[in-house]
VMD Tcl script that builds the backbone (N, CA, C; Angstrom):
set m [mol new atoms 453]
animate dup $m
set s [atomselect $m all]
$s set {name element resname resid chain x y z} {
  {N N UNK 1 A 35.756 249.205 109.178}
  {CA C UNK 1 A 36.008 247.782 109.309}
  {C C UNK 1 A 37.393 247.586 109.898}
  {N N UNK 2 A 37.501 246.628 110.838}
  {CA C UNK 2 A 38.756 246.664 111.312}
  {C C UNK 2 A 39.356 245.331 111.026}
  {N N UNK 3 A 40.561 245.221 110.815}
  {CA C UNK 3 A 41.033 244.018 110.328}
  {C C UNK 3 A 42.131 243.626 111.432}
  {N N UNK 4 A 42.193 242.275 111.623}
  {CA C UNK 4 A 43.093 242.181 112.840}
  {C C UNK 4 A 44.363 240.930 111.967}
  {N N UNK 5 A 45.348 240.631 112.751}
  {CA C UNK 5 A 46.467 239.989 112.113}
  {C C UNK 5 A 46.467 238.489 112.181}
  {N N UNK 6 A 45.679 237.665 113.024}
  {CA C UNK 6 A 44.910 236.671 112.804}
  {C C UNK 6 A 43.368 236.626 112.772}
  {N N UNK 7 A 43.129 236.524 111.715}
  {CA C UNK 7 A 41.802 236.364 110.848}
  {C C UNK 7 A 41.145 235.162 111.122}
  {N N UNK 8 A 39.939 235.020 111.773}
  {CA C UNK 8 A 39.154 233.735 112.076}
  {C C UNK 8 A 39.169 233.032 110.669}
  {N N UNK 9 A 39.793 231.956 110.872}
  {CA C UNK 9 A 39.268 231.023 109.702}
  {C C UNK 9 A 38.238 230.691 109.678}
  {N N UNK 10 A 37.593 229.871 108.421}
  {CA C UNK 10 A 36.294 229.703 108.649}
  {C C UNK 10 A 36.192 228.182 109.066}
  {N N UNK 11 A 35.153 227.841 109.391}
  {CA C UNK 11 A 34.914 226.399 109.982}
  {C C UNK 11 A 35.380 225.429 108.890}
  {N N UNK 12 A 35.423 225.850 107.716}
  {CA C UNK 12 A 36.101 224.260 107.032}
  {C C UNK 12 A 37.112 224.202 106.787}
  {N N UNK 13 A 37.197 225.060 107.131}
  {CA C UNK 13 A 39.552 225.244 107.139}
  {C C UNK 13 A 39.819 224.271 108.727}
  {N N UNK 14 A 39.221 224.142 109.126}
  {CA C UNK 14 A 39.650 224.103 110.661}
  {C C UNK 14 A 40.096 222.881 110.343}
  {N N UNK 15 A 40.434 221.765 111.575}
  {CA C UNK 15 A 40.567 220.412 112.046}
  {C C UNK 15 A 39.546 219.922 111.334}
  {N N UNK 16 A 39.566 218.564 111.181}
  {CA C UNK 16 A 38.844 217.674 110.586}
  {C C UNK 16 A 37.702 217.227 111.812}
  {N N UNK 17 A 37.953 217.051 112.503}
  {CA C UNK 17 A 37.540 216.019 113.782}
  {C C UNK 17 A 36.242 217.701 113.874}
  {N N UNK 18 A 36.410 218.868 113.923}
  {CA C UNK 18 A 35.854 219.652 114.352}
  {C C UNK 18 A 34.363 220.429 113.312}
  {N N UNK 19 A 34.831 219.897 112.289}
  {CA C UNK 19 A 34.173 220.293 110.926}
  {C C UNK 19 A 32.775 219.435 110.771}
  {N N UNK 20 A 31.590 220.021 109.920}
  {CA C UNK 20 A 30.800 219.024 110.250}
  {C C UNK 20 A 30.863 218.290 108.962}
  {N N UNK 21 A 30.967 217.009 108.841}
  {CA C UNK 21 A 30.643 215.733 108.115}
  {C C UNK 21 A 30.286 216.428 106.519}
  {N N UNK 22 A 29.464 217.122 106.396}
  {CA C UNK 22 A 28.708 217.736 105.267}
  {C C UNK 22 A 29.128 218.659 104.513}
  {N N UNK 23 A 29.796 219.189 104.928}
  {CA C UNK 23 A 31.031 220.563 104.385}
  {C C UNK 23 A 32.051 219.661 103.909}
  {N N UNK 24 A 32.411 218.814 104.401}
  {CA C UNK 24 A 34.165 218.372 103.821}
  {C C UNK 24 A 33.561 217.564 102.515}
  {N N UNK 25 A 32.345 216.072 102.859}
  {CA C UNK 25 A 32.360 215.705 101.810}
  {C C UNK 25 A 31.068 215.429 101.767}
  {N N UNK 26 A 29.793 215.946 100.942}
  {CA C UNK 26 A 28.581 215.533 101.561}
  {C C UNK 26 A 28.033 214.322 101.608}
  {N N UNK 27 A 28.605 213.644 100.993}
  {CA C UNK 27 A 28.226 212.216 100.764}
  {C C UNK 27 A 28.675 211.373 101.595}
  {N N UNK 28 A 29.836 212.064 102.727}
  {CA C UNK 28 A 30.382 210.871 103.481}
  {C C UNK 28 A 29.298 210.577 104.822}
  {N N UNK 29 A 29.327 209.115 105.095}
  {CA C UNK 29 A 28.403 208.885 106.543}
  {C C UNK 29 A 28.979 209.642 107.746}
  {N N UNK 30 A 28.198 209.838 108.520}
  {CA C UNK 30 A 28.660 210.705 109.687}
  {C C UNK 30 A 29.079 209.357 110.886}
  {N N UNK 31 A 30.215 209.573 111.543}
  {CA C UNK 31 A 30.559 209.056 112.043}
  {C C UNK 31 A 29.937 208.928 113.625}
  {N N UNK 32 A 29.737 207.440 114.047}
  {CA C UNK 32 A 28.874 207.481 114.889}
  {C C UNK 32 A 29.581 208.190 116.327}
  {N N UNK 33 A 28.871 209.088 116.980}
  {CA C UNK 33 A 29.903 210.000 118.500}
  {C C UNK 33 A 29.673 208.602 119.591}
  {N N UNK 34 A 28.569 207.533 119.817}
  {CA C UNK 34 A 28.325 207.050 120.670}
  {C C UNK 34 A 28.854 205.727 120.169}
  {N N UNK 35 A 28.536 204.693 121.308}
  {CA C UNK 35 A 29.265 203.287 120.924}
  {C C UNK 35 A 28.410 202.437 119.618}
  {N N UNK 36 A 28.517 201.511 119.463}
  {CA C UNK 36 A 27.737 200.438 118.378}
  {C C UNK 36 A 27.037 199.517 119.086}
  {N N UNK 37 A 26.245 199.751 119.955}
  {CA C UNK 37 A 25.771 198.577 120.577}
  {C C UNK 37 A 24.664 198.088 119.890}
  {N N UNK 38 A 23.722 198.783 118.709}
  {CA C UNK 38 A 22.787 198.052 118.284}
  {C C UNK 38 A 23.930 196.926 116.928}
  {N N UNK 39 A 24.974 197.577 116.753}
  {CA C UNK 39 A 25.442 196.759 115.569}
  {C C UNK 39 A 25.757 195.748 116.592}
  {N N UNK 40 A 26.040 196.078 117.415}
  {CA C UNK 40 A 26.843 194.703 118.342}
  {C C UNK 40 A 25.961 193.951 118.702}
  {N N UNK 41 A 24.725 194.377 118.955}
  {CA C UNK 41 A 23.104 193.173 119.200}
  {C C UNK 41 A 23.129 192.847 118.264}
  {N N UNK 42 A 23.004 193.293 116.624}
  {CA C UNK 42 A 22.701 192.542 115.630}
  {C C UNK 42 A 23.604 191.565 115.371}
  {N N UNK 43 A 24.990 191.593 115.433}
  {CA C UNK 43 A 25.653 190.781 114.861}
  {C C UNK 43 A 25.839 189.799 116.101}
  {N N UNK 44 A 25.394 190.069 117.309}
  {CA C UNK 44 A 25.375 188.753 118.327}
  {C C UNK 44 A 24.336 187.835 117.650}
  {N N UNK 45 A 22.885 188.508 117.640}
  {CA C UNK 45 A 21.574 187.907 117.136}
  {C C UNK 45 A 22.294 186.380 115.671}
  {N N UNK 46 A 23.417 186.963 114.620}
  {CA C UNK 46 A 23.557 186.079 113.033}
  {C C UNK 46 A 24.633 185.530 113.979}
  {N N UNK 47 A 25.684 185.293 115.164}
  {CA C UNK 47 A 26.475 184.509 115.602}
  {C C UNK 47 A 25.593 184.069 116.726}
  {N N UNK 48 A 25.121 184.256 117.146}
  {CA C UNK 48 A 24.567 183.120 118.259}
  {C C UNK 48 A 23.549 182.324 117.707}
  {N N UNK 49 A 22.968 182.661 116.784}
  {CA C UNK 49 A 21.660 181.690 116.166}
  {C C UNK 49 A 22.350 180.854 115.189}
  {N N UNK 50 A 23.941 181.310 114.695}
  {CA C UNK 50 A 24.097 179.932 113.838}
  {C C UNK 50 A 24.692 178.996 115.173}
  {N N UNK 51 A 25.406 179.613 116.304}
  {CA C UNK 51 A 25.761 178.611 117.435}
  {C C UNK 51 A 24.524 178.167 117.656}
  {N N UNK 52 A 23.429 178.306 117.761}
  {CA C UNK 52 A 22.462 177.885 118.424}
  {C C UNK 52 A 21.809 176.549 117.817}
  {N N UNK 53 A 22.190 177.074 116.070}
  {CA C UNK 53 A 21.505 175.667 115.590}
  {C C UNK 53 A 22.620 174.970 115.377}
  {N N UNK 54 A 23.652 174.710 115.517}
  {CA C UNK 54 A 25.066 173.699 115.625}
  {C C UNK 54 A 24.507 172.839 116.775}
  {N N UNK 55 A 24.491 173.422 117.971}
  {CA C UNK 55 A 24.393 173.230 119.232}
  {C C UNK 55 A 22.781 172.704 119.541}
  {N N UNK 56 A 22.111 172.854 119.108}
  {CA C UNK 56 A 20.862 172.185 118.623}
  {C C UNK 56 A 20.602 170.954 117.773}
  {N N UNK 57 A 20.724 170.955 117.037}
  {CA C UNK 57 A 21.081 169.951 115.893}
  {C C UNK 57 A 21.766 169.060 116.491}
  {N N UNK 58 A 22.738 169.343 117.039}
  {CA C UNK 58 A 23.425 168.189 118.017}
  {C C UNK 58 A 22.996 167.723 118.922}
  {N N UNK 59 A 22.467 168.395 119.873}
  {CA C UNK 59 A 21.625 167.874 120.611}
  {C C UNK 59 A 20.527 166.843 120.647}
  {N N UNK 60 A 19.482 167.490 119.439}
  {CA C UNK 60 A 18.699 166.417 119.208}
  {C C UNK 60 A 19.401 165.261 118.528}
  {N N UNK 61 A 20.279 165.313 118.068}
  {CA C UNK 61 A 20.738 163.860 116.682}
  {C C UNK 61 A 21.077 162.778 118.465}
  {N N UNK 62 A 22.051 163.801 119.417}
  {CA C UNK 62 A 22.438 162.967 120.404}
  {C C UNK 62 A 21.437 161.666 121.364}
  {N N UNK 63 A 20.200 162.653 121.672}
  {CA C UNK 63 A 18.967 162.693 122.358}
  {C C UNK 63 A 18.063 161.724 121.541}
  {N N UNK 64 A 18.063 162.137 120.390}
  {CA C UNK 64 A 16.906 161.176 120.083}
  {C C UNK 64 A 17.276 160.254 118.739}
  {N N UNK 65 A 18.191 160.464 117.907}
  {CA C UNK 65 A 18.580 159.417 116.770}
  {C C UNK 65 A 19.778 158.466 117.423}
  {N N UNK 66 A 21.070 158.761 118.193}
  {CA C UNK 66 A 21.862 158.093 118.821}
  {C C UNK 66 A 21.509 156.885 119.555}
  {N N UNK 67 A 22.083 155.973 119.082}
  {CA C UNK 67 A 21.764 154.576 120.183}
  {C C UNK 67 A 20.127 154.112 119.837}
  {N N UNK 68 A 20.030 153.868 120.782}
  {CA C UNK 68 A 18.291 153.420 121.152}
  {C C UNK 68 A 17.214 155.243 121.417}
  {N N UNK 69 A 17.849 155.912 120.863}
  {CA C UNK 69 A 17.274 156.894 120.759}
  {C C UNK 69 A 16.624 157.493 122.147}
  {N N UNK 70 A 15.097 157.966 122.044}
  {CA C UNK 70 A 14.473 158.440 123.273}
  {C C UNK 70 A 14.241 157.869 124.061}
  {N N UNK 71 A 14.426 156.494 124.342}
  {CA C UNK 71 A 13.702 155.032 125.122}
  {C C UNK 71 A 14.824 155.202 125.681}
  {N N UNK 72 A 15.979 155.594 125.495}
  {CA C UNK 72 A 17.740 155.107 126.615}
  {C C UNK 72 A 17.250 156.613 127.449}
  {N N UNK 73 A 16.582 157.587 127.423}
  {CA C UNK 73 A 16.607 158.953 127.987}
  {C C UNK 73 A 15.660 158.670 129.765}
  {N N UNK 74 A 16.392 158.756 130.785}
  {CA C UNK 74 A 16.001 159.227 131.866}
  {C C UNK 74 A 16.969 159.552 132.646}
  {N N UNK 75 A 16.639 159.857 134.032}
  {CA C UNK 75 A 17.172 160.547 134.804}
  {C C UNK 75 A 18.261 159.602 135.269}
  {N N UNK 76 A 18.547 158.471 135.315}
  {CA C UNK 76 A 20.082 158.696 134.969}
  {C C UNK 76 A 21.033 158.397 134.046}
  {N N UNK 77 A 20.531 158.563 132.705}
  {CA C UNK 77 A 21.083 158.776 131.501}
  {C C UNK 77 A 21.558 160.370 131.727}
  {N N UNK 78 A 20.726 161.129 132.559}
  {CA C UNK 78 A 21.011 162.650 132.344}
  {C C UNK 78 A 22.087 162.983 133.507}
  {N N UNK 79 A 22.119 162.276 134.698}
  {CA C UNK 79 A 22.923 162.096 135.457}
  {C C UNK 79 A 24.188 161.780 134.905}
  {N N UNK 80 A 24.269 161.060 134.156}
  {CA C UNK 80 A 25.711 160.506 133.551}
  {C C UNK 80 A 25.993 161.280 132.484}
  {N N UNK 81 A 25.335 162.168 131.720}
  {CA C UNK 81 A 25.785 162.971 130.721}
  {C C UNK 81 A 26.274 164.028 131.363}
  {N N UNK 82 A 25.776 164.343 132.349}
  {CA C UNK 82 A 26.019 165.658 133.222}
  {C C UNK 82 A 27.090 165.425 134.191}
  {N N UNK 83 A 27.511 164.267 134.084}
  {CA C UNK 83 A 28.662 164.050 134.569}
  {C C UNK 83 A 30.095 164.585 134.170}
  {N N UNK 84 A 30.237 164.395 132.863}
  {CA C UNK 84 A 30.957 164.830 132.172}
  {C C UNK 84 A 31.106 166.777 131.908}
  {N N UNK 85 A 32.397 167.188 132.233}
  {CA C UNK 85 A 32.335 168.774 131.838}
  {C C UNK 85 A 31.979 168.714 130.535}
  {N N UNK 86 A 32.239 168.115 129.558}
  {CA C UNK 86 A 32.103 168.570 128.264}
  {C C UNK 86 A 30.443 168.999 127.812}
  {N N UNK 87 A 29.642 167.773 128.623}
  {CA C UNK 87 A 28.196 167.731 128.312}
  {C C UNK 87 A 27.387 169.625 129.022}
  {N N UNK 88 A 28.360 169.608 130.339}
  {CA C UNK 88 A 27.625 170.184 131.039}
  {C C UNK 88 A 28.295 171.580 130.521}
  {N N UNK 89 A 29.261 171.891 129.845}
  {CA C UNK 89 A 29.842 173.180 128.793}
  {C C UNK 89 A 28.694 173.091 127.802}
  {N N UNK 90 A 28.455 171.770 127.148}
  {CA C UNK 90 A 27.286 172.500 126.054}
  {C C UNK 90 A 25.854 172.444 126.348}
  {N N UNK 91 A 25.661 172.062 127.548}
  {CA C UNK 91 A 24.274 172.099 128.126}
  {C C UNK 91 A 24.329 174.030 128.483}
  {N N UNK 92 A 25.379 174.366 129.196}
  {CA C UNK 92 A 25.173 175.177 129.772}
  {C C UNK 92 A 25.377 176.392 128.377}
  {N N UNK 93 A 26.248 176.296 127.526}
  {CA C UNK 93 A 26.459 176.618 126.491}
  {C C UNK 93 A 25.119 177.364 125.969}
  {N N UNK 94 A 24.357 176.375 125.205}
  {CA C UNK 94 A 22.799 176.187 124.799}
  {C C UNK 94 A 22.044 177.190 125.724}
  {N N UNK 95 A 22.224 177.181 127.218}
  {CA C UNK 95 A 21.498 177.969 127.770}
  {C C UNK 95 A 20.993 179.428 127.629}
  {N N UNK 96 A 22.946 179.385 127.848}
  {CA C UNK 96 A 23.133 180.953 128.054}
  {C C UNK 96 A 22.720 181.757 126.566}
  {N N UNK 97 A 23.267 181.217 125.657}
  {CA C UNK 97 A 22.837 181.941 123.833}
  {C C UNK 97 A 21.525 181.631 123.487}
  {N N UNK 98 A 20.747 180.819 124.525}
  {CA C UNK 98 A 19.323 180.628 123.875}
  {C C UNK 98 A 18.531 181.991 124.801}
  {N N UNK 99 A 18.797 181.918 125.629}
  {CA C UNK 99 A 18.166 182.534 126.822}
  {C C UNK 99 A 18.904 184.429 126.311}
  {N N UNK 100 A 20.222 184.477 125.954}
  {CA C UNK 100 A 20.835 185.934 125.469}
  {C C UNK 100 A 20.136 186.327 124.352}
  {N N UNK 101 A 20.017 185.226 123.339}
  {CA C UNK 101 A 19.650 185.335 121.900}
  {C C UNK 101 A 18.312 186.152 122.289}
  {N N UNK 102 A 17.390 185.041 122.785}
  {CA C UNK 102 A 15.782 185.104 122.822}
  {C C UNK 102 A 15.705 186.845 123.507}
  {N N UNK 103 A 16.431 186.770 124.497}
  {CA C UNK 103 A 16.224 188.268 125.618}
  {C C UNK 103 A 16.308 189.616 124.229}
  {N N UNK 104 A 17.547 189.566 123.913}
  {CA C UNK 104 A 17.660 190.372 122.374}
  {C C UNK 104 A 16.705 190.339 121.504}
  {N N UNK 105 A 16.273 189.767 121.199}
  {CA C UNK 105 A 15.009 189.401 120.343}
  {C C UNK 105 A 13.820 190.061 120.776}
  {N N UNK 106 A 13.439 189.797 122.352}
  {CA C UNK 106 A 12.182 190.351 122.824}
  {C C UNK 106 A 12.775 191.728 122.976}
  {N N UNK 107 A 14.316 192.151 123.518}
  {CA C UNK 107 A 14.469 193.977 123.725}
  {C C UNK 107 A 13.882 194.838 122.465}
  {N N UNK 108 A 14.416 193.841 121.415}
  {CA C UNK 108 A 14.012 194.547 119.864}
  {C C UNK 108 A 12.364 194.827 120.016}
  {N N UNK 109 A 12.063 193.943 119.690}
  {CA C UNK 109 A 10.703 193.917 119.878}
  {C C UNK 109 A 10.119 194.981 120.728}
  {N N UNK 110 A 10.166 194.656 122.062}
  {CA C UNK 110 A 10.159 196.163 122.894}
  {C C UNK 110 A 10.072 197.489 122.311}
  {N N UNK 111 A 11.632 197.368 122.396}
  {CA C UNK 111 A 11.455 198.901 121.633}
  {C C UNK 111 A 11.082 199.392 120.249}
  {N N UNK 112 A 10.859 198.586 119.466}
  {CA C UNK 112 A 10.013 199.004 118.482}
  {C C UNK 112 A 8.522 198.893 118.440}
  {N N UNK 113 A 7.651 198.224 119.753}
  {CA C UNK 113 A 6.502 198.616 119.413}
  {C C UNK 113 A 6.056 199.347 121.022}
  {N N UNK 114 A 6.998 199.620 121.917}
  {CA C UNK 114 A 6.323 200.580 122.954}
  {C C UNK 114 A 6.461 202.172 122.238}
  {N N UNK 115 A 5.748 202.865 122.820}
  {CA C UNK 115 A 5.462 204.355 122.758}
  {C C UNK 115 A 6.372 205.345 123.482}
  {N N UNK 116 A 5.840 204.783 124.937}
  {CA C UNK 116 A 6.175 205.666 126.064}
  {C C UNK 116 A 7.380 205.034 126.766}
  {N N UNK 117 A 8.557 205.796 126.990}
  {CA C UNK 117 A 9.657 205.669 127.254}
  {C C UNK 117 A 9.629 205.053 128.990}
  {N N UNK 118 A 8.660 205.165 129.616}
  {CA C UNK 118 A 8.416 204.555 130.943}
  {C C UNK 118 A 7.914 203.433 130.930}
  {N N UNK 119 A 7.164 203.177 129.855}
  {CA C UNK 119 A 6.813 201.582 129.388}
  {C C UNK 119 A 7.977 200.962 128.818}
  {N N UNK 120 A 8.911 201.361 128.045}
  {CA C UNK 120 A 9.777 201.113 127.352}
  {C C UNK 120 A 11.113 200.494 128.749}
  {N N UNK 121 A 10.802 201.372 129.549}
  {CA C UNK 121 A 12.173 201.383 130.522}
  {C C UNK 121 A 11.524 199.826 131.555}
  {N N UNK 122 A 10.564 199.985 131.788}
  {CA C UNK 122 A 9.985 199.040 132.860}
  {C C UNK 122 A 9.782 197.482 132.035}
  {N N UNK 123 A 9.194 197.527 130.683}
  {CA C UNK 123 A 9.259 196.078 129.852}
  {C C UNK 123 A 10.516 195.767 129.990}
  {N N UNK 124 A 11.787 196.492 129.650}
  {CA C UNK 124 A 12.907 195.965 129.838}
  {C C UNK 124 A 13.487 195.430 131.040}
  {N N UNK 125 A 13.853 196.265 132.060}
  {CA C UNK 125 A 13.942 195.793 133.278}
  {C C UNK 125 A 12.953 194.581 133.759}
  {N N UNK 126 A 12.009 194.517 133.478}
  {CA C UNK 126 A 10.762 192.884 133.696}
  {C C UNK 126 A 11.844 192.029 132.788}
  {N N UNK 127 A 11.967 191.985 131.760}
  {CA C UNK 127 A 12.928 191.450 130.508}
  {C C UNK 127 A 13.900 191.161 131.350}
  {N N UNK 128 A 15.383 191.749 131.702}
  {CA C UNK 128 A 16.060 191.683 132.365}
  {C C UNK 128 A 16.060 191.171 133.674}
  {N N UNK 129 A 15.333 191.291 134.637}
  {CA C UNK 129 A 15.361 190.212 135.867}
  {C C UNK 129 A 14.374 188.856 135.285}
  {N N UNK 130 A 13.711 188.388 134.455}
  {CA C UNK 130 A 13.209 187.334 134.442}
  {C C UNK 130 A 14.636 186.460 133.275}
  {N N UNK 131 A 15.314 187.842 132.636}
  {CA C UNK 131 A 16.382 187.064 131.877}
  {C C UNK 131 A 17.221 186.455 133.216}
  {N N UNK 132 A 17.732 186.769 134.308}
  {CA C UNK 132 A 18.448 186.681 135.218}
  {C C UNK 132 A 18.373 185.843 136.359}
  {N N UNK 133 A 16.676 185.773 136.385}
  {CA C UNK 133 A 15.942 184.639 137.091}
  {C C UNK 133 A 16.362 183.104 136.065}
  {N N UNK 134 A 16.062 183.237 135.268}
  {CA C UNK 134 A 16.036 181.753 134.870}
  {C C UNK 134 A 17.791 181.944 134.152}
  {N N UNK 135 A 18.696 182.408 133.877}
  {CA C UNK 135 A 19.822 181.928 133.525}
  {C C UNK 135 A 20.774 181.504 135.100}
  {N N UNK 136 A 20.274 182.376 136.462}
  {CA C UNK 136 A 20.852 181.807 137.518}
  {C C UNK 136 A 20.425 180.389 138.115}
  {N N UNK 137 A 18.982 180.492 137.638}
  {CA C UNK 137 A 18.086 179.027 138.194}
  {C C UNK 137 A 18.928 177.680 137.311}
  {N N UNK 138 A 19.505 178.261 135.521}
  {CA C UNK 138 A 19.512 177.240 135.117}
  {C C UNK 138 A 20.664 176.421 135.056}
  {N N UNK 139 A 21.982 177.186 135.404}
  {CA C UNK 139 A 23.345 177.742 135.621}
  {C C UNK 139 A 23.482 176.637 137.136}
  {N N UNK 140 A 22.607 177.085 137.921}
  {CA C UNK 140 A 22.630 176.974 139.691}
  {C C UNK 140 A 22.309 174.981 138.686}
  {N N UNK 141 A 21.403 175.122 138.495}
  {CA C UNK 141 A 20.654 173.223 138.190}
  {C C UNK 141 A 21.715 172.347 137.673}
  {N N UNK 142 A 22.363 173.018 136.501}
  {CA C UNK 142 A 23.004 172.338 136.001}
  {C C UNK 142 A 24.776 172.203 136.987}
  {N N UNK 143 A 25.404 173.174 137.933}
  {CA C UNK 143 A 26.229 172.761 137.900}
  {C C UNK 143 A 25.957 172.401 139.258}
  {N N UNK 144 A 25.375 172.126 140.037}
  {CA C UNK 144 A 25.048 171.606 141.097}
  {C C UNK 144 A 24.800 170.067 141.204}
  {N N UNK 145 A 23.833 169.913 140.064}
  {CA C UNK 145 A 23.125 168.711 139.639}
  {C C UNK 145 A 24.017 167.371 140.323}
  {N N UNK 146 A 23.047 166.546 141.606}
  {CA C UNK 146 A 24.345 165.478 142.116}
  {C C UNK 146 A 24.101 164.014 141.735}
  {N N UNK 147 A 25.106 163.690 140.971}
  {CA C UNK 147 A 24.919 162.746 140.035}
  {C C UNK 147 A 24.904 161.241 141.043}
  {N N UNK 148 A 24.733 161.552 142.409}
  {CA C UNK 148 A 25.121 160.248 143.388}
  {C C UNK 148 A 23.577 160.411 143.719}
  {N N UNK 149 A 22.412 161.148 143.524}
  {CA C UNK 149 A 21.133 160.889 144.244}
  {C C UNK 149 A 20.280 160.071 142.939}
  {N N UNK 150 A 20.718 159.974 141.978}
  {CA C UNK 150 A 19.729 158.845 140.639}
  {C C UNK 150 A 20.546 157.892 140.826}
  {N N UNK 151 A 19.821 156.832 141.064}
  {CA C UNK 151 A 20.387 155.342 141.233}
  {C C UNK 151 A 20.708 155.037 139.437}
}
mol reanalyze $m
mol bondsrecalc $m
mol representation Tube
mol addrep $m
C-alpha cells in the first residue's frame, strides 16, 4: 500500500457548493441548479388575478352601475374614455394580465395533459403566436383608436 503526503479527502470534507445535499444534511432541500420560472408563473398567476379582479370590478361598477349605467355606453362614450391616458393605461392594463394570465393558465394546462414532447412544443408555440396575435391586434386598437372619426 502506498501512502502519499496529500491524502484525497473524501467528498464530504470538501467545499460545500461541491458536496451532495444528502451527506451534509439529509433533510435539507436541494437547491434548485436552474432558474425558478415555474415559481415565477405561479406567483404571476396569485398577482395578476388579484390585479385582474381590482381592474375588473372597476370596470364593470364604471360601465354599467355609474351614471345612467349601460344606456350612456356607445361609441362615443368609448371614444371619450379612450381619450384620456389614464382610461387607455387601464384598458390596456386589463389586456395585457388578462391575455398573460389566461396564456399561463392554458401553458399549465398543456403541459400537464400532453404526452409527447412534439405535441407539447407545437401546442405552445400555437399558444404563443395566437398570445401575440391578439395582444398586438389589441395594443395596435387601443392606442391608435381616433377619437375625431365618432361624431
Amino acid at each position: 500500500m502506498t501512502t502519499s503526503a496529500n491524502p484525497k479527502l473524501a467528498k464530504t470534507l470538501e467545499k460545500e457548493h461541491v458536496r451532495p445535499a444528502s451527506l451534509d444534511n439529509p433533510r435539507s432541500p436541494r437547491k434548485p441548479k436552474g432558474g425558478n420560472f415555474e415559481k415565477n408563473a405561479w406567483m404571476f398567476m396569485r398577482f395578476s388575478g388579484l390585479a385582474l379582479i381590482i381592474l375588473t370590478f372597476g370596470h364593470m361598477f364604471i360601465m354599467l352601475a355609474w351614471e345612467d349605467g349601460v344606456h350612456r355606453i356607445d361609441a362615443s362614450y368609448v371614444a371619450e374614455r379612450w381619450d384620456s391616458p389614464f382610461w387607455q393605461i387601464w384598458d390596456l392594463t386589463m389586456l395585457w394580465l388578462a391575455q398573460l394570465h389566461g396564456g399561463n393558465g392554458v401553458r399549465t394546462v398543456i403541459a400537464d395533459y400532453t404526452r409527447k414532447d412534439s405535441t407539447r412544443f407545437w401546442l405552445n408555440v400555437l399558444l404563443a403566436l395566437s398570445m401575440l396575435l391578439v395582444l398586438i391586434m389589441g395594443t395596435y386598437a387601443l392606442l391608435t383608436f381616433d377619437v375625431g372619426s365618432v361624431d
